[in-house]
C-alpha positions in Angstrom: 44.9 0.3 19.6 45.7 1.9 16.3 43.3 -0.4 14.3 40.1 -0.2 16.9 40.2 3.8 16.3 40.5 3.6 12.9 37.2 1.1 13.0 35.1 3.6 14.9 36.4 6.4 12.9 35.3 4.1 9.6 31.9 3.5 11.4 31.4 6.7 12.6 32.2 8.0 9.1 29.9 5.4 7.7 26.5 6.5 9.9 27.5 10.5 9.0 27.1 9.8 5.3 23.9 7.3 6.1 22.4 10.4 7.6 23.1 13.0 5.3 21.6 10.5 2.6 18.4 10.9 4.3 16.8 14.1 3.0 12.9 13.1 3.9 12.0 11.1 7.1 9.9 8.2 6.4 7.4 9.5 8.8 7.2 13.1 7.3 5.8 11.7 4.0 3.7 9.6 5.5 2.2 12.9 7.3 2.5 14.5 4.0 0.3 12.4 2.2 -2.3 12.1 5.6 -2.5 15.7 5.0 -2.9 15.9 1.0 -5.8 12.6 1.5 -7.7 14.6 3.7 -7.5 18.1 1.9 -8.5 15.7 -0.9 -11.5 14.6 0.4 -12.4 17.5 2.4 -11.3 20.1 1.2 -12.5 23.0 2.7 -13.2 21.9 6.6 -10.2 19.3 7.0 -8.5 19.9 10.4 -5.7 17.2 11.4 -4.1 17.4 14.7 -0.2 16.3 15.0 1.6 15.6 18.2 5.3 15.9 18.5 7.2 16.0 21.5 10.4 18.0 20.7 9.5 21.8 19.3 12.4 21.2 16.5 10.3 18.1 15.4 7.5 21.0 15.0 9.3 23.8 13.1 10.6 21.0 10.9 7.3 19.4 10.4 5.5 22.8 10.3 8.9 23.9 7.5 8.0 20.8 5.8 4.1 21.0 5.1 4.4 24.4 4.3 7.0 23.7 1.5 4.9 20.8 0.3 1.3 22.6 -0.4 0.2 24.2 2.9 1.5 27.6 3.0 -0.7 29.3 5.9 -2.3 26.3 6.7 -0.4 25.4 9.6 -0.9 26.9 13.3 1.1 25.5 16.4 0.8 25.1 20.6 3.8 25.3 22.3 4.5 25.9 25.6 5.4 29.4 27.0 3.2 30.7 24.1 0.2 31.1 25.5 -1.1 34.1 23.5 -0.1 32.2 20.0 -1.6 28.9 21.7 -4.8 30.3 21.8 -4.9 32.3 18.4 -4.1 29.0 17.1 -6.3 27.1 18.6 -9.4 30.0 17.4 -7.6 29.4 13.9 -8.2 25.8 13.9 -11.3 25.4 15.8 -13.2 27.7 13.6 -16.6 29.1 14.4 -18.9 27.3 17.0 -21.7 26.3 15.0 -25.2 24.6 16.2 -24.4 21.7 14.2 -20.6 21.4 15.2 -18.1 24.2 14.2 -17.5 26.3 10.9 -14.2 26.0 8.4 -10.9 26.6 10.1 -9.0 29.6 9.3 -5.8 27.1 9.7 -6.2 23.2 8.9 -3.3 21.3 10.6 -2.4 22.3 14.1 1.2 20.4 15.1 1.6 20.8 18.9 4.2 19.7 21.5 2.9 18.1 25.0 1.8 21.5 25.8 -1.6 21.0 24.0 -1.9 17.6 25.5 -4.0 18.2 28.3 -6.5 21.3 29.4 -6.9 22.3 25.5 -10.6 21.7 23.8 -9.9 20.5 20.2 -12.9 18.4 19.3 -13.6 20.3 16.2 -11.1 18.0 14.8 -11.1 14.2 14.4 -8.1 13.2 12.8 -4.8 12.7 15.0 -1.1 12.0 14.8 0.8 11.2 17.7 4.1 11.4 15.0 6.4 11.1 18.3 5.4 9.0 20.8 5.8 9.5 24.4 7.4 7.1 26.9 4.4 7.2 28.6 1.0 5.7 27.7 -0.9 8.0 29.6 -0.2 10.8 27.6 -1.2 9.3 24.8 -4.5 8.9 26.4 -4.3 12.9 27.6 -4.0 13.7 23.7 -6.5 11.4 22.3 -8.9 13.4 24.7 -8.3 16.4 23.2 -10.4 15.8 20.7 -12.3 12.6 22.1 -14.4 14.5 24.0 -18.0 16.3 24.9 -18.8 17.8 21.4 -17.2 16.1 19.1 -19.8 15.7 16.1 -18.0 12.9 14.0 -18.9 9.7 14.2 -15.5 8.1 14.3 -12.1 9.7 15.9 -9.2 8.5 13.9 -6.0 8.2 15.9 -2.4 7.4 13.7 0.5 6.2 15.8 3.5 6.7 13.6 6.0 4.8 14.4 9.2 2.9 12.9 8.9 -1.0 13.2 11.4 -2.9 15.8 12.1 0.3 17.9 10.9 1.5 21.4 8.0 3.3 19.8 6.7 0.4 18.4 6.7 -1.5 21.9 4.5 1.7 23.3 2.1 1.3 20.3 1.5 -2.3 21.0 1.3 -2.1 24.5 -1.5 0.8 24.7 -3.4 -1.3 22.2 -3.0 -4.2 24.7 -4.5 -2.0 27.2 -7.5 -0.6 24.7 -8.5 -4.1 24.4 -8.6 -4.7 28.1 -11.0 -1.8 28.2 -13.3 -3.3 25.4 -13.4 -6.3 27.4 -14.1 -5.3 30.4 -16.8 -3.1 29.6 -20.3 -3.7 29.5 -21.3 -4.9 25.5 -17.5 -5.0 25.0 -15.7 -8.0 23.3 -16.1 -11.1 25.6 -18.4 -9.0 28.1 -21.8 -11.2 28.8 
């Protein structure tokens, strides 16, 4: 009896000091440097939308940005915000323009499940979904957030972050599974005649 406590209390003693080695989630430099390419490349009328499900997930992403070059860059959707949710969503949509929309005010907009569905974001055309939800479906509701009527890019660019050999990984495969159904079975889609 003696010896199995003292092997969970080395193991358990073993994964606290694992995680307090971790000072910056694989995933949050990998959003990092998403963010720095496209203020890079675009600098003044970048927007990139990040999902997360869990609202600590956002302050920490949000805490995280901000300390690594986007100070005031960063708005947020949340639910039971609704006031906030919509000055952010004017601060990241920008102007409505004839040819699309203006510069943001704000240029990355992290937002729980609350902004996954009902919310018109097709100003921007470059998502995260950094958590991923159990459910494919939503993933679909926040691709259309900004897939949708009035989006003037040519290309919508999606980036399922995820951590190889986990659950999220099985969701990522499987709703890319289902895309390909859907570009079979349509007309002019991959194996259509």
């Amino acid at each position: 009896a003696k010896s199995a406590w003292k092997y969970e209390r080395d193991l358990l003693d073993s994964l606290i000091h694992s995680a307090e080695a971790i000072h910056e989630p694989e995933k949050a430099k990998h959003l990092l440097h998403l963010a720095q390419k496209l203020r890079e490349e675009r600098p003044h009328d970048y927007r990139l939308l990040v999902f997360t499900i869990r609202r600590e997930t956002q302050a920490f992403l949000g805490e995280y940005l901000e300390g690594n070059g986007f100070k005031n860059q960063i708005c947020y959707i949340r639910g039971s915000c609704s006031a906030e949710n919509i000055h952010s969503q004017q601060d990241f949509t920008g102007v409505r323009m004839e040819s699309g929309f203006g510069p943001p005010r704000k240029h990355i907009l992290i937002s729980t499940d609350a902004g996954s569905a009902g919310v018109n974001l097709q100003a921007c055309n470059t998502m995260v979904n950094y958590d991923l939800p159990w459910v494919p479906m939503t993933i679909e509701q926040r691709i259309g957030r900004i897939q949708r009527i009035g989006q003037a890019a040519k290309n919508v660019i999606v980036n399922n972050f995820y951590i190889a050999h986990t659950i999220d990984q099985t969701i990522v495969m499987r709703l890319m599974e289902r895309i390909k159904l859907f570009a079979v079975k349509l007309p002019g889609g991959k194996g259509s005649r």
